[in-house]
OpenMM code with the backbone's topology and positions (N, CA, C; nanometers):
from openmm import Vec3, app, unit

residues = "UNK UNK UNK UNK UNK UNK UNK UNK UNK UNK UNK UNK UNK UNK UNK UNK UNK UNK UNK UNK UNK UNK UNK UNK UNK UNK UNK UNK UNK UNK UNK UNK UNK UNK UNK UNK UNK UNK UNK UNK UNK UNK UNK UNK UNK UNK UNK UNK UNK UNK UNK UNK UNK UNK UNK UNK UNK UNK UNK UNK UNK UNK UNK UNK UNK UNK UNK UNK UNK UNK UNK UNK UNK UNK UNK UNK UNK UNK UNK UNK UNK UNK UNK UNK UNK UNK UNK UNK UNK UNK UNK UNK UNK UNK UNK UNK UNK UNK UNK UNK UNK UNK UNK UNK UNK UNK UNK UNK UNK UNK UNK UNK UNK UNK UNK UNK UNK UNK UNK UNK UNK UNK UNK UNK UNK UNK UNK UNK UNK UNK UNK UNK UNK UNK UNK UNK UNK UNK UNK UNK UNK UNK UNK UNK UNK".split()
positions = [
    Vec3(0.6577, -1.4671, -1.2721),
    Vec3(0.6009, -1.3905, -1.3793),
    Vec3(0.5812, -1.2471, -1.3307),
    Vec3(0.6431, -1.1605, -1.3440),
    Vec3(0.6248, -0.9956, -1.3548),
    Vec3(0.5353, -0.9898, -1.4303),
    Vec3(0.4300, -0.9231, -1.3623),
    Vec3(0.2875, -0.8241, -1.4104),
    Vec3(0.3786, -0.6905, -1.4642),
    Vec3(0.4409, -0.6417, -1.4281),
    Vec3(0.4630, -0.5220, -1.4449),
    Vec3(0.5936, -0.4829, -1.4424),
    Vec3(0.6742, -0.3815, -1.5498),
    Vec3(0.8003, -0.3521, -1.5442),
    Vec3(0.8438, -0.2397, -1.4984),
    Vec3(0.9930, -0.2185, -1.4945),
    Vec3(1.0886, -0.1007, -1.4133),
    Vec3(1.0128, 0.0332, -1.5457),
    Vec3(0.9891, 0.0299, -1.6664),
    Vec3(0.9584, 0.1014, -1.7669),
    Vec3(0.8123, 0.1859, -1.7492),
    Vec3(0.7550, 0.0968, -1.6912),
    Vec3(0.5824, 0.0888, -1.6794),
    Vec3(0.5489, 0.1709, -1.5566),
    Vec3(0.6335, 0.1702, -1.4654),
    Vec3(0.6939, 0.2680, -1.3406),
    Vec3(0.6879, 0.4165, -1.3724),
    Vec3(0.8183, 0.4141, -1.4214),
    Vec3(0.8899, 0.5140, -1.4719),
    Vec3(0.8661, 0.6161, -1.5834),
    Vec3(0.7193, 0.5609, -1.6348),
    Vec3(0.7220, 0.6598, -1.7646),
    Vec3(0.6246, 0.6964, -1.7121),
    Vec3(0.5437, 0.6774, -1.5890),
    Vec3(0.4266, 0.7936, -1.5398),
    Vec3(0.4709, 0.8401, -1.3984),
    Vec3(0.5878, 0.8631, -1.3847),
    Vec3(0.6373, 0.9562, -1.2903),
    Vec3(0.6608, 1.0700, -1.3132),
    Vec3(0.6356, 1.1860, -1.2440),
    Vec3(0.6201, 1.3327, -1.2500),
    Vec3(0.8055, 1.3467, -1.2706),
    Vec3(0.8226, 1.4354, -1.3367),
    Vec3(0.9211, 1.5475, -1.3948),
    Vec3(1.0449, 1.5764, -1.2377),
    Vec3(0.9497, 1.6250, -1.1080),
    Vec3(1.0180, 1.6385, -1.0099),
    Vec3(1.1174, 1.5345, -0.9530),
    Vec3(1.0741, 1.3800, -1.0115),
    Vec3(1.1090, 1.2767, -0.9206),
    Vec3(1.2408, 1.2006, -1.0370),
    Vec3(1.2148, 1.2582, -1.1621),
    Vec3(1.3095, 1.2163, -1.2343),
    Vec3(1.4229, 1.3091, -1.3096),
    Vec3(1.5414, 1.2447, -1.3414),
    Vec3(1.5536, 1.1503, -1.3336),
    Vec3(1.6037, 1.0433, -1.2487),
    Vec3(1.6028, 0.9147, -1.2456),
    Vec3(1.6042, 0.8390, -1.1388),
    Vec3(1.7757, 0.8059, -1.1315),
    Vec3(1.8208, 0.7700, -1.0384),
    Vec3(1.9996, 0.7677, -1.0461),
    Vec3(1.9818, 0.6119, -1.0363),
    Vec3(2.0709, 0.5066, -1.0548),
    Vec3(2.1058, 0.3894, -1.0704),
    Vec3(2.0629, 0.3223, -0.9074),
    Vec3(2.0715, 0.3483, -0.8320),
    Vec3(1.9951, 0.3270, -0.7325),
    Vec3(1.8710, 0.3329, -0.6912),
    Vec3(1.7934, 0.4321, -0.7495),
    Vec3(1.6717, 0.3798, -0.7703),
    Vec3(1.5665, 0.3100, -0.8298),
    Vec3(1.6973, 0.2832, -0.9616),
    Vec3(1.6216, 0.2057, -1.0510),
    Vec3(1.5915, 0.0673, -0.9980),
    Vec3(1.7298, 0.0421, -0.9212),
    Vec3(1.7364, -0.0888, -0.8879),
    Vec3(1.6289, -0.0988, -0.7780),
    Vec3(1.6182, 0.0338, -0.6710),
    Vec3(1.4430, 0.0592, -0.5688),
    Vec3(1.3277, -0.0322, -0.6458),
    Vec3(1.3324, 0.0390, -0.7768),
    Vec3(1.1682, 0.0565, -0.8352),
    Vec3(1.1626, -0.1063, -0.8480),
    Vec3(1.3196, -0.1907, -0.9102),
    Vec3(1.2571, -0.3261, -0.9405),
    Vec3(1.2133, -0.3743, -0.7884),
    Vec3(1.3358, -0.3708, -0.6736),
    Vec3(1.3207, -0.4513, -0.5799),
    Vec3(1.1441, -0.3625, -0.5166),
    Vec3(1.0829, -0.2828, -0.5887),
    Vec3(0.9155, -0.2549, -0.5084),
    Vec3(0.8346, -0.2958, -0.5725),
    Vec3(0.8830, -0.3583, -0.6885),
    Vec3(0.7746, -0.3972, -0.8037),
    Vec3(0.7508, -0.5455, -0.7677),
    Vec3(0.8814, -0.6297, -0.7013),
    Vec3(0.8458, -0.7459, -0.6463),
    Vec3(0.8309, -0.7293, -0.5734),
    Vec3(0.8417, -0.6762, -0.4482),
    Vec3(0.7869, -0.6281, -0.3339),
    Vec3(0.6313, -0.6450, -0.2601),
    Vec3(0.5621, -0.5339, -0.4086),
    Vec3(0.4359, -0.5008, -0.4212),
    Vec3(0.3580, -0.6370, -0.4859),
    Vec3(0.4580, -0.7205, -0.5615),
    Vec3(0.3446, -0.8051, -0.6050),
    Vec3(0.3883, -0.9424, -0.5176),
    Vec3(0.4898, -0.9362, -0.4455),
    Vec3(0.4423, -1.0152, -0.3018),
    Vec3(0.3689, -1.0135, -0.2120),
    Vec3(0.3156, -0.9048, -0.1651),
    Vec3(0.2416, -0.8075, -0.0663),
    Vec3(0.1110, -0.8434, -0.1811),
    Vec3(0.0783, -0.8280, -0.2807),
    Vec3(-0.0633, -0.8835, -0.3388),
    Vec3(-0.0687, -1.0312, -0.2884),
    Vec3(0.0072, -1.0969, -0.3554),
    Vec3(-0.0097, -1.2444, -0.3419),
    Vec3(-0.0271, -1.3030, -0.2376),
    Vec3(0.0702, -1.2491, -0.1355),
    Vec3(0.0331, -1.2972, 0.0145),
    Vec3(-0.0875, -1.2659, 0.0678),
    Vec3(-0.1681, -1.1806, 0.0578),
    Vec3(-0.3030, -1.0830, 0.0629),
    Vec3(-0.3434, -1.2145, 0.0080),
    Vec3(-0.3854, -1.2618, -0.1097),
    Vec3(-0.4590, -1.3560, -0.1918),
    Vec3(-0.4598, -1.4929, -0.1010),
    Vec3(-0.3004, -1.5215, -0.1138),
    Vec3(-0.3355, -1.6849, -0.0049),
    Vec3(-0.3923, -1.6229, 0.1418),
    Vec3(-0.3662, -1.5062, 0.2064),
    Vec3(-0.4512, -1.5378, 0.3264),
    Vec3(-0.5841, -1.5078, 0.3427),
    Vec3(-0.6087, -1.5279, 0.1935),
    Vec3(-0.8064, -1.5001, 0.1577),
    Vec3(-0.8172, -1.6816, 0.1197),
    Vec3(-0.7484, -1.7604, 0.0680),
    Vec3(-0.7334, -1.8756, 0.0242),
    Vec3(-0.7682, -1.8976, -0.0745),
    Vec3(-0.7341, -1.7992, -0.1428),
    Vec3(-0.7028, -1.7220, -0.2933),
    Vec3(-0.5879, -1.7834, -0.3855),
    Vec3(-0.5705, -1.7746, -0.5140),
    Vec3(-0.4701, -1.8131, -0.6003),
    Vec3(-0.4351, -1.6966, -0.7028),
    Vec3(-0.3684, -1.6280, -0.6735),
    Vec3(-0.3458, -1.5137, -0.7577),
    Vec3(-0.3685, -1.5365, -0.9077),
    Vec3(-0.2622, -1.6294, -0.9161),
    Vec3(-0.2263, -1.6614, -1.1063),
    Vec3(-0.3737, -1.7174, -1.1516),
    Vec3(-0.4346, -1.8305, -1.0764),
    Vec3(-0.5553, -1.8740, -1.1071),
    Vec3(-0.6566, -1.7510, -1.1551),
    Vec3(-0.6758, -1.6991, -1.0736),
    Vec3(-0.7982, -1.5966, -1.0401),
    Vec3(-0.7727, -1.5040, -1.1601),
    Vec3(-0.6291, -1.4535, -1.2048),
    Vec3(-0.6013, -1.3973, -1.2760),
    Vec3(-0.6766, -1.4555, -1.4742),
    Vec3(-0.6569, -1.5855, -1.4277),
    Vec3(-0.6890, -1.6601, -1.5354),
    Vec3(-0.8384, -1.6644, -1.5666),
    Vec3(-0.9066, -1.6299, -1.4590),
    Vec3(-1.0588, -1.6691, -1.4262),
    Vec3(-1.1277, -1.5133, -1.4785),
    Vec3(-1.0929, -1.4154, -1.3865),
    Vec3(-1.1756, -1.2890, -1.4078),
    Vec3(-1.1006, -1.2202, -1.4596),
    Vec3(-1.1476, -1.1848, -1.5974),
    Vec3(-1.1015, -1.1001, -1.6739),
    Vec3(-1.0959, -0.9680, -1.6036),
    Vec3(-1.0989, -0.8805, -1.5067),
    Vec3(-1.0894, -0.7362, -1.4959),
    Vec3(-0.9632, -0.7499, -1.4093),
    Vec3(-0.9460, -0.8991, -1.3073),
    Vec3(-0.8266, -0.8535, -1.2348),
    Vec3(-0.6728, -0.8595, -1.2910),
    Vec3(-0.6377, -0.9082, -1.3835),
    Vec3(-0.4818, -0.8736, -1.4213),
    Vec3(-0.4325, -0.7092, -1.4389),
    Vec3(-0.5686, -0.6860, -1.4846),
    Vec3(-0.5899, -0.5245, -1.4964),
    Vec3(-0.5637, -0.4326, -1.3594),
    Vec3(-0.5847, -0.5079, -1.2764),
    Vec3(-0.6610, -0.4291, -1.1770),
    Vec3(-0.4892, -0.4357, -1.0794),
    Vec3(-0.4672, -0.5806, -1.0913),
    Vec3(-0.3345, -0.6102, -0.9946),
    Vec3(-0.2031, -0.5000, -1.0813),
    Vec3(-0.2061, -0.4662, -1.1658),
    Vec3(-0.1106, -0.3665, -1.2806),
    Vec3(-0.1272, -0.2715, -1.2170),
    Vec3(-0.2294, -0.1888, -1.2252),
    Vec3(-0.2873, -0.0888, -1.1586),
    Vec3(-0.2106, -0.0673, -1.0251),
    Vec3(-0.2713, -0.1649, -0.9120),
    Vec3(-0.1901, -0.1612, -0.8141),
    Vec3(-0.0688, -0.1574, -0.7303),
    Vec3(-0.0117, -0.2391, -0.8352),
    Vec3(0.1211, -0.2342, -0.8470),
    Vec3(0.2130, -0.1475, -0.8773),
    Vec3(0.1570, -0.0512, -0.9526),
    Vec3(0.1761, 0.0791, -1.0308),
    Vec3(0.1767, 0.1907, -0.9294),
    Vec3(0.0473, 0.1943, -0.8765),
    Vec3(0.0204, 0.2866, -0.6943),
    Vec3(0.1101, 0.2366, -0.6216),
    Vec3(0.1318, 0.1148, -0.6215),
    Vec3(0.1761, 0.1315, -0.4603),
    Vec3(0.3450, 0.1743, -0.4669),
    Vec3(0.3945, 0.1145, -0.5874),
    Vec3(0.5144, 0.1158, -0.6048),
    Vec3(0.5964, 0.3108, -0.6372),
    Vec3(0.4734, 0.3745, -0.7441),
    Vec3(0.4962, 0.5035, -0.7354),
    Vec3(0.4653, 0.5946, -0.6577),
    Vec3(0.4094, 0.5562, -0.5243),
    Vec3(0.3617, 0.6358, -0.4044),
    Vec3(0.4485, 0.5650, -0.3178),
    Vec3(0.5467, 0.4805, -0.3229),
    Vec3(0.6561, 0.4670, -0.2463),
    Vec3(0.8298, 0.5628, -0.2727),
    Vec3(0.8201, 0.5947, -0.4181),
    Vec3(0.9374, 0.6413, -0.4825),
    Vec3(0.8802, 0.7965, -0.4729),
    Vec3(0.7695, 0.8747, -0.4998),
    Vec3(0.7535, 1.0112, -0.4841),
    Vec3(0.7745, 1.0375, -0.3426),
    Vec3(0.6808, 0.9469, -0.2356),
    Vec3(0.7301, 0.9903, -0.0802),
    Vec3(0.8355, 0.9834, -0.0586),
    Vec3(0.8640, 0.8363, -0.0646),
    Vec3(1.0044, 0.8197, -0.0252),
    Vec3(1.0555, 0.8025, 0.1258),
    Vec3(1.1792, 0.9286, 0.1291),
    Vec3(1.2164, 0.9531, 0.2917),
    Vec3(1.0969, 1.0264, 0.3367),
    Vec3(1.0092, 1.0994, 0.2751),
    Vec3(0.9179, 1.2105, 0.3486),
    Vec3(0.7783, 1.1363, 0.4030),
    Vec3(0.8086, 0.9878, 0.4435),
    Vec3(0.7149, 0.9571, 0.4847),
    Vec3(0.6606, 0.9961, 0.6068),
    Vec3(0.5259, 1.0523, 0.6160),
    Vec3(0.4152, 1.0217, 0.7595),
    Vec3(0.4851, 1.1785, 0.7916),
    Vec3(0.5356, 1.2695, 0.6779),
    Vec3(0.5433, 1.4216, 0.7083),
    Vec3(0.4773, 1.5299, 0.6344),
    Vec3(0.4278, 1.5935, 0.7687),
    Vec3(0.2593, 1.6721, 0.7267),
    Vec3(0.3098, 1.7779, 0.7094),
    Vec3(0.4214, 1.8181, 0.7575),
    Vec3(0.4355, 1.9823, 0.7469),
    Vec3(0.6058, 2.0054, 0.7368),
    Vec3(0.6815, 2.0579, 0.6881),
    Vec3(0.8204, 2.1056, 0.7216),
    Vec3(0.8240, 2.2877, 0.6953),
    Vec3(0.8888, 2.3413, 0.7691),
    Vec3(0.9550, 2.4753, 0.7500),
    Vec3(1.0714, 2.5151, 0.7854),
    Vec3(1.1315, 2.6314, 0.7232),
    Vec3(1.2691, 2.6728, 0.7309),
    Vec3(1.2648, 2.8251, 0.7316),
    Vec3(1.3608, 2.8407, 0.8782),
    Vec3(1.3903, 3.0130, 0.8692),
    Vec3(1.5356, 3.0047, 0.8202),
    Vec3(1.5662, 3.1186, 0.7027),
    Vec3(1.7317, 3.1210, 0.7259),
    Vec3(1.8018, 3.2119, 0.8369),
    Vec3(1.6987, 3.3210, 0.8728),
    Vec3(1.7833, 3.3809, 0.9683),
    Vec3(1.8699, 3.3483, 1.0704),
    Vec3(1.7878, 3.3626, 1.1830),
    Vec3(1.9149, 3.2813, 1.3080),
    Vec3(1.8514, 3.1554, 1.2596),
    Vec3(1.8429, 3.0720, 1.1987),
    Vec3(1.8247, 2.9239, 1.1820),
    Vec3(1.7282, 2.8866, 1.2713),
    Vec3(1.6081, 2.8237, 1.1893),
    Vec3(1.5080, 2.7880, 1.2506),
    Vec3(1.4167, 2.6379, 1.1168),
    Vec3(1.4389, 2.5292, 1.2250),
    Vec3(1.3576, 2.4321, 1.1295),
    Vec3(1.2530, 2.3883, 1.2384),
    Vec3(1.1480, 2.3294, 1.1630),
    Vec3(1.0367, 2.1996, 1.2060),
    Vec3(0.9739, 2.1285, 1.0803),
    Vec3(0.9336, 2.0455, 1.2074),
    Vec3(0.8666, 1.9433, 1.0736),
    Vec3(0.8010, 1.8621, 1.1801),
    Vec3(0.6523, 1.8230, 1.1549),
    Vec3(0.5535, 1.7470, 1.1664),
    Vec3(0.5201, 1.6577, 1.0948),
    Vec3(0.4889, 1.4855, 1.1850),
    Vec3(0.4959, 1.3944, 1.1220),
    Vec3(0.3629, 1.3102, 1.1615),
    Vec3(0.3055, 1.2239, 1.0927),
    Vec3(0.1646, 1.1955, 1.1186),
    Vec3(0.1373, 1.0400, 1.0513),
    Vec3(0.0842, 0.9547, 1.0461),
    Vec3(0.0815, 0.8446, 0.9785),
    Vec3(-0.0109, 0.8733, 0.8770),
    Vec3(0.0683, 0.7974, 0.7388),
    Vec3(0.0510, 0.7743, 0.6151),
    Vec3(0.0283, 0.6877, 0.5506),
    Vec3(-0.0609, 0.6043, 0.5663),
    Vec3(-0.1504, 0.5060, 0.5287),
    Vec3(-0.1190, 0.4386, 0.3763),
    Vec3(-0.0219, 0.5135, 0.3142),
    Vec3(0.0196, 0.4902, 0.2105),
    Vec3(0.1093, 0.4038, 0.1471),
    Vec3(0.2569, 0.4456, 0.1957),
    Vec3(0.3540, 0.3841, 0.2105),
    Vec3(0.3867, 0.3561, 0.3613),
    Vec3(0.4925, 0.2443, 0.3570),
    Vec3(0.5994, 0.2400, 0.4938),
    Vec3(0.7862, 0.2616, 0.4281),
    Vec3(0.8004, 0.3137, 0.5467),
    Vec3(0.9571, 0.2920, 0.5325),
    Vec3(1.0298, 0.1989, 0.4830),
    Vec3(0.9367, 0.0744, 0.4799),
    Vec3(1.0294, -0.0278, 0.3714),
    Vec3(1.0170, -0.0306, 0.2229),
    Vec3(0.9024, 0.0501, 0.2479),
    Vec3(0.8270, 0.0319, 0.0894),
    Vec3(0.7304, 0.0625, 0.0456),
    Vec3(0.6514, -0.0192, -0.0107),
    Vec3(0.5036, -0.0384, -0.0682),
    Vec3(0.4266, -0.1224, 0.0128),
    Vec3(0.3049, -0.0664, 0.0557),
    Vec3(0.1954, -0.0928, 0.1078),
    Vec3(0.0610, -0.1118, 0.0569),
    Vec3(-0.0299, -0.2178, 0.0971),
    Vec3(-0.1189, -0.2889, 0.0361),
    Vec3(-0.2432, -0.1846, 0.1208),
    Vec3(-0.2702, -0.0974, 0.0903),
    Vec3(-0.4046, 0.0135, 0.1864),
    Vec3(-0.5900, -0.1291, 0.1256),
    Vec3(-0.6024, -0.0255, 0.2348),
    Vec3(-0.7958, -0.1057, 0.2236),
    Vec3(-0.8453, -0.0478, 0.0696),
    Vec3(-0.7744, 0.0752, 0.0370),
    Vec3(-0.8621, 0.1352, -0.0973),
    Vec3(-0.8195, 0.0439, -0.1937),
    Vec3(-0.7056, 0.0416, -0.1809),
    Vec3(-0.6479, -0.0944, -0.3059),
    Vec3(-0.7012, -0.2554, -0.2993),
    Vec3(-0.7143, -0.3280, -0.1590),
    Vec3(-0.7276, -0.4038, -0.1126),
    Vec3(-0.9496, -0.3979, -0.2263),
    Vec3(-0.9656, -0.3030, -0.2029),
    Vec3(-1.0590, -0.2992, -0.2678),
    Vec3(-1.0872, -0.3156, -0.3602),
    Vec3(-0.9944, -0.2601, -0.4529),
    Vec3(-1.0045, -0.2380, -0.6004),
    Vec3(-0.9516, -0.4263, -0.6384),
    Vec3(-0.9155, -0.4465, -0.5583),
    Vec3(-0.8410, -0.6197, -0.6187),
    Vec3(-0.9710, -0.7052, -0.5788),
    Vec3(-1.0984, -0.6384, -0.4880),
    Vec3(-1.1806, -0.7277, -0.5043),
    Vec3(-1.1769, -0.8595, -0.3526),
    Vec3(-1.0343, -0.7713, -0.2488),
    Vec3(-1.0391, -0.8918, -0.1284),
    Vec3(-1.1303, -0.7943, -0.0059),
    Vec3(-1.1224, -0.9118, 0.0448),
    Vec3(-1.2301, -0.8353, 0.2090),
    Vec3(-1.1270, -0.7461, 0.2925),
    Vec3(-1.1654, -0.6154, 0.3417),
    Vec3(-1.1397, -0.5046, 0.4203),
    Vec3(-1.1700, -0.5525, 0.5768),
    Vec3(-1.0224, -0.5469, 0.6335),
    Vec3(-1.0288, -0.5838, 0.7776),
    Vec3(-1.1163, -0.4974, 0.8313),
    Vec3(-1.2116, -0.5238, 0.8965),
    Vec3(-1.2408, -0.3934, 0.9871),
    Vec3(-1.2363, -0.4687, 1.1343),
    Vec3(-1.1916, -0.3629, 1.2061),
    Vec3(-1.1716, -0.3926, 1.3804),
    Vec3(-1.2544, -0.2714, 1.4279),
    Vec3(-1.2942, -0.2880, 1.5636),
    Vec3(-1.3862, -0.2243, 1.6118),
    Vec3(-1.2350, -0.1221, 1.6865),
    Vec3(-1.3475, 0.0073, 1.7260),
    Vec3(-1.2575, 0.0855, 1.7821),
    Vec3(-1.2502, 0.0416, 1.9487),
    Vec3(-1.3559, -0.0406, 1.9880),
    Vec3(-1.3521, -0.0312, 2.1427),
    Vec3(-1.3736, -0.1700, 2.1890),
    Vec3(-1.3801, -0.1849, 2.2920),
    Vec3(-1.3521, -0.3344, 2.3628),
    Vec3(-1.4875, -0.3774, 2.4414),
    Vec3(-1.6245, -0.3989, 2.3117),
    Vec3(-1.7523, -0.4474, 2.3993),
    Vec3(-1.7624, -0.5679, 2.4929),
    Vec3(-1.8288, -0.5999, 2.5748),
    Vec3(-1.8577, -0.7015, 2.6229),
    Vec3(-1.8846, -0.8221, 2.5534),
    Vec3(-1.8673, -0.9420, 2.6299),
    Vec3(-1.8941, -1.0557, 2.5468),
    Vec3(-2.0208, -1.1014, 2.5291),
    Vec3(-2.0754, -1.1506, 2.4336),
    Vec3(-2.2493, -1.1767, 2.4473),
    Vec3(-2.2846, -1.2782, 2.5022),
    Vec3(-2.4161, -1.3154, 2.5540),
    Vec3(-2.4203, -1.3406, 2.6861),
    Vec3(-2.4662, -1.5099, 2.5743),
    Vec3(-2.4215, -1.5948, 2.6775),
    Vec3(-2.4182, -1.7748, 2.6463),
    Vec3(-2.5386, -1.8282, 2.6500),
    Vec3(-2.5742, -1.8815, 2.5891),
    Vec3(-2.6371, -1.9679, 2.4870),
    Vec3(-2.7067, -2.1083, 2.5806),
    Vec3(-2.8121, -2.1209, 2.7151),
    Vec3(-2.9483, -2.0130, 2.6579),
    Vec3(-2.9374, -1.9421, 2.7853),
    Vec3(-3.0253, -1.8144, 2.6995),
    Vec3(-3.0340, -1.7174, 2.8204),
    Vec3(-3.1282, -1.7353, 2.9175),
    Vec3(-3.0782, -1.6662, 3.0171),
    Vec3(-3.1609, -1.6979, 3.1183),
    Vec3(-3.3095, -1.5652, 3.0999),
    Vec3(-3.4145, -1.6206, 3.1410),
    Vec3(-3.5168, -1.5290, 3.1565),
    Vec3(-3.5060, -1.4276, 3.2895),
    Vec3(-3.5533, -1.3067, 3.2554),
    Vec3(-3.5464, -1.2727, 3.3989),
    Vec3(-3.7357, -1.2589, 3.4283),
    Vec3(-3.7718, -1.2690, 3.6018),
    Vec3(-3.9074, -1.2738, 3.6051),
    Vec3(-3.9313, -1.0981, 3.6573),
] * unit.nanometer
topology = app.Topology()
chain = topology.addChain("A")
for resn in residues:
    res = topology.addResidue(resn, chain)
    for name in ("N", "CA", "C"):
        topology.addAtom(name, app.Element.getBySymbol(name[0]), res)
C-alpha cells in the first residue's frame, strides 16, 4: 500500500529542481518506497506495526505522508550536493573548491530517517553518550570504614 505518490512529490518541488527528466521520475518512485521502508523497518525495530498503528492513531497516517514527503524531497533537491557546505569558482587562471561536511539529512543512496522525523512519527530517539564512562560498581557495595 503506497501512502504517498510520484504526483504528491512533485507538485511541491521548487521551480529550480523542475522539470524532472524520465530518470528522475523513476528516482522519486524508487525513494518513495525507499522512504516508506526505512519508516517501517524503524517501526518493527520498536516492535511496532506500521499498518496497525496507522489504523489505531488517528494523527499518524498524517504524519508518515508528511515524512515521506521530507525525506524523499530533501533527497531529490540535494541530490549529488550532498554533505557540501561551500563550492567556488575563479574563471581566470582556473580556480575551484568545495567543502564538504556531514548532512544529517540525506545519504548518497537516498532518503534518510533523521531523529527530527523519527520524532514527529512518535518513535524513541537513539541517544549515545559522547564518551566512554566507567562501569558502575556491582551490586553490593562494599562500605568503606
Amino acid at each position: 500500500m503506497a501512502l504517498v505518490e510520484v504526483d504528491d512529490v512533485t507538485e511541491r518541488l521548487p521551480e529550480t529542481v523542475l522539470p524532472l527528466s524520465e530518470h528522475d521520475e523513476i528516482r522519486v518512485d524508487r525513494f518513495l518506497n525507499d522512504a516508506e521502508e526505512i519508516i517501517r523497518d524503524a517501526f518493527l525495530r520498536n516492535h511496532r506495526y506500521l499498518d496497525t498503528e496507522i489504523l489505531v492513531v488517528p494523527w499518524l497516517e498524517r504524519a508518515v505522508i508528511r515524512t515521506v514527503r521530507e525525506m524523499v524531497s530533501a533527497s531529490l533537491i540535494i541530490g549529488p550536493h550532498v554533505g557540501l557546505n561551500s563550492a567556488s569558482s575563479t574563471t581566470g587562471p582556473q580556480s575551484d573548491s568545495a567543502s564538504y561536511r556531514d548532512v544529517p539529512m540525506v545519504s548518497f543512496s537516498g532518503p534518510k530517517l533523521t531523529d527530527e522525523l523519527r520524532d514527529d512519527l512518535g518513535l524513541p530517539i537513539t541517544v549515545r553518550s559522547r564518551w566512554k564512562f566507567p562501569s558502575p560498581r556491582k551490586w553490593p557495595e562494599r562500605r568503606f570504614r
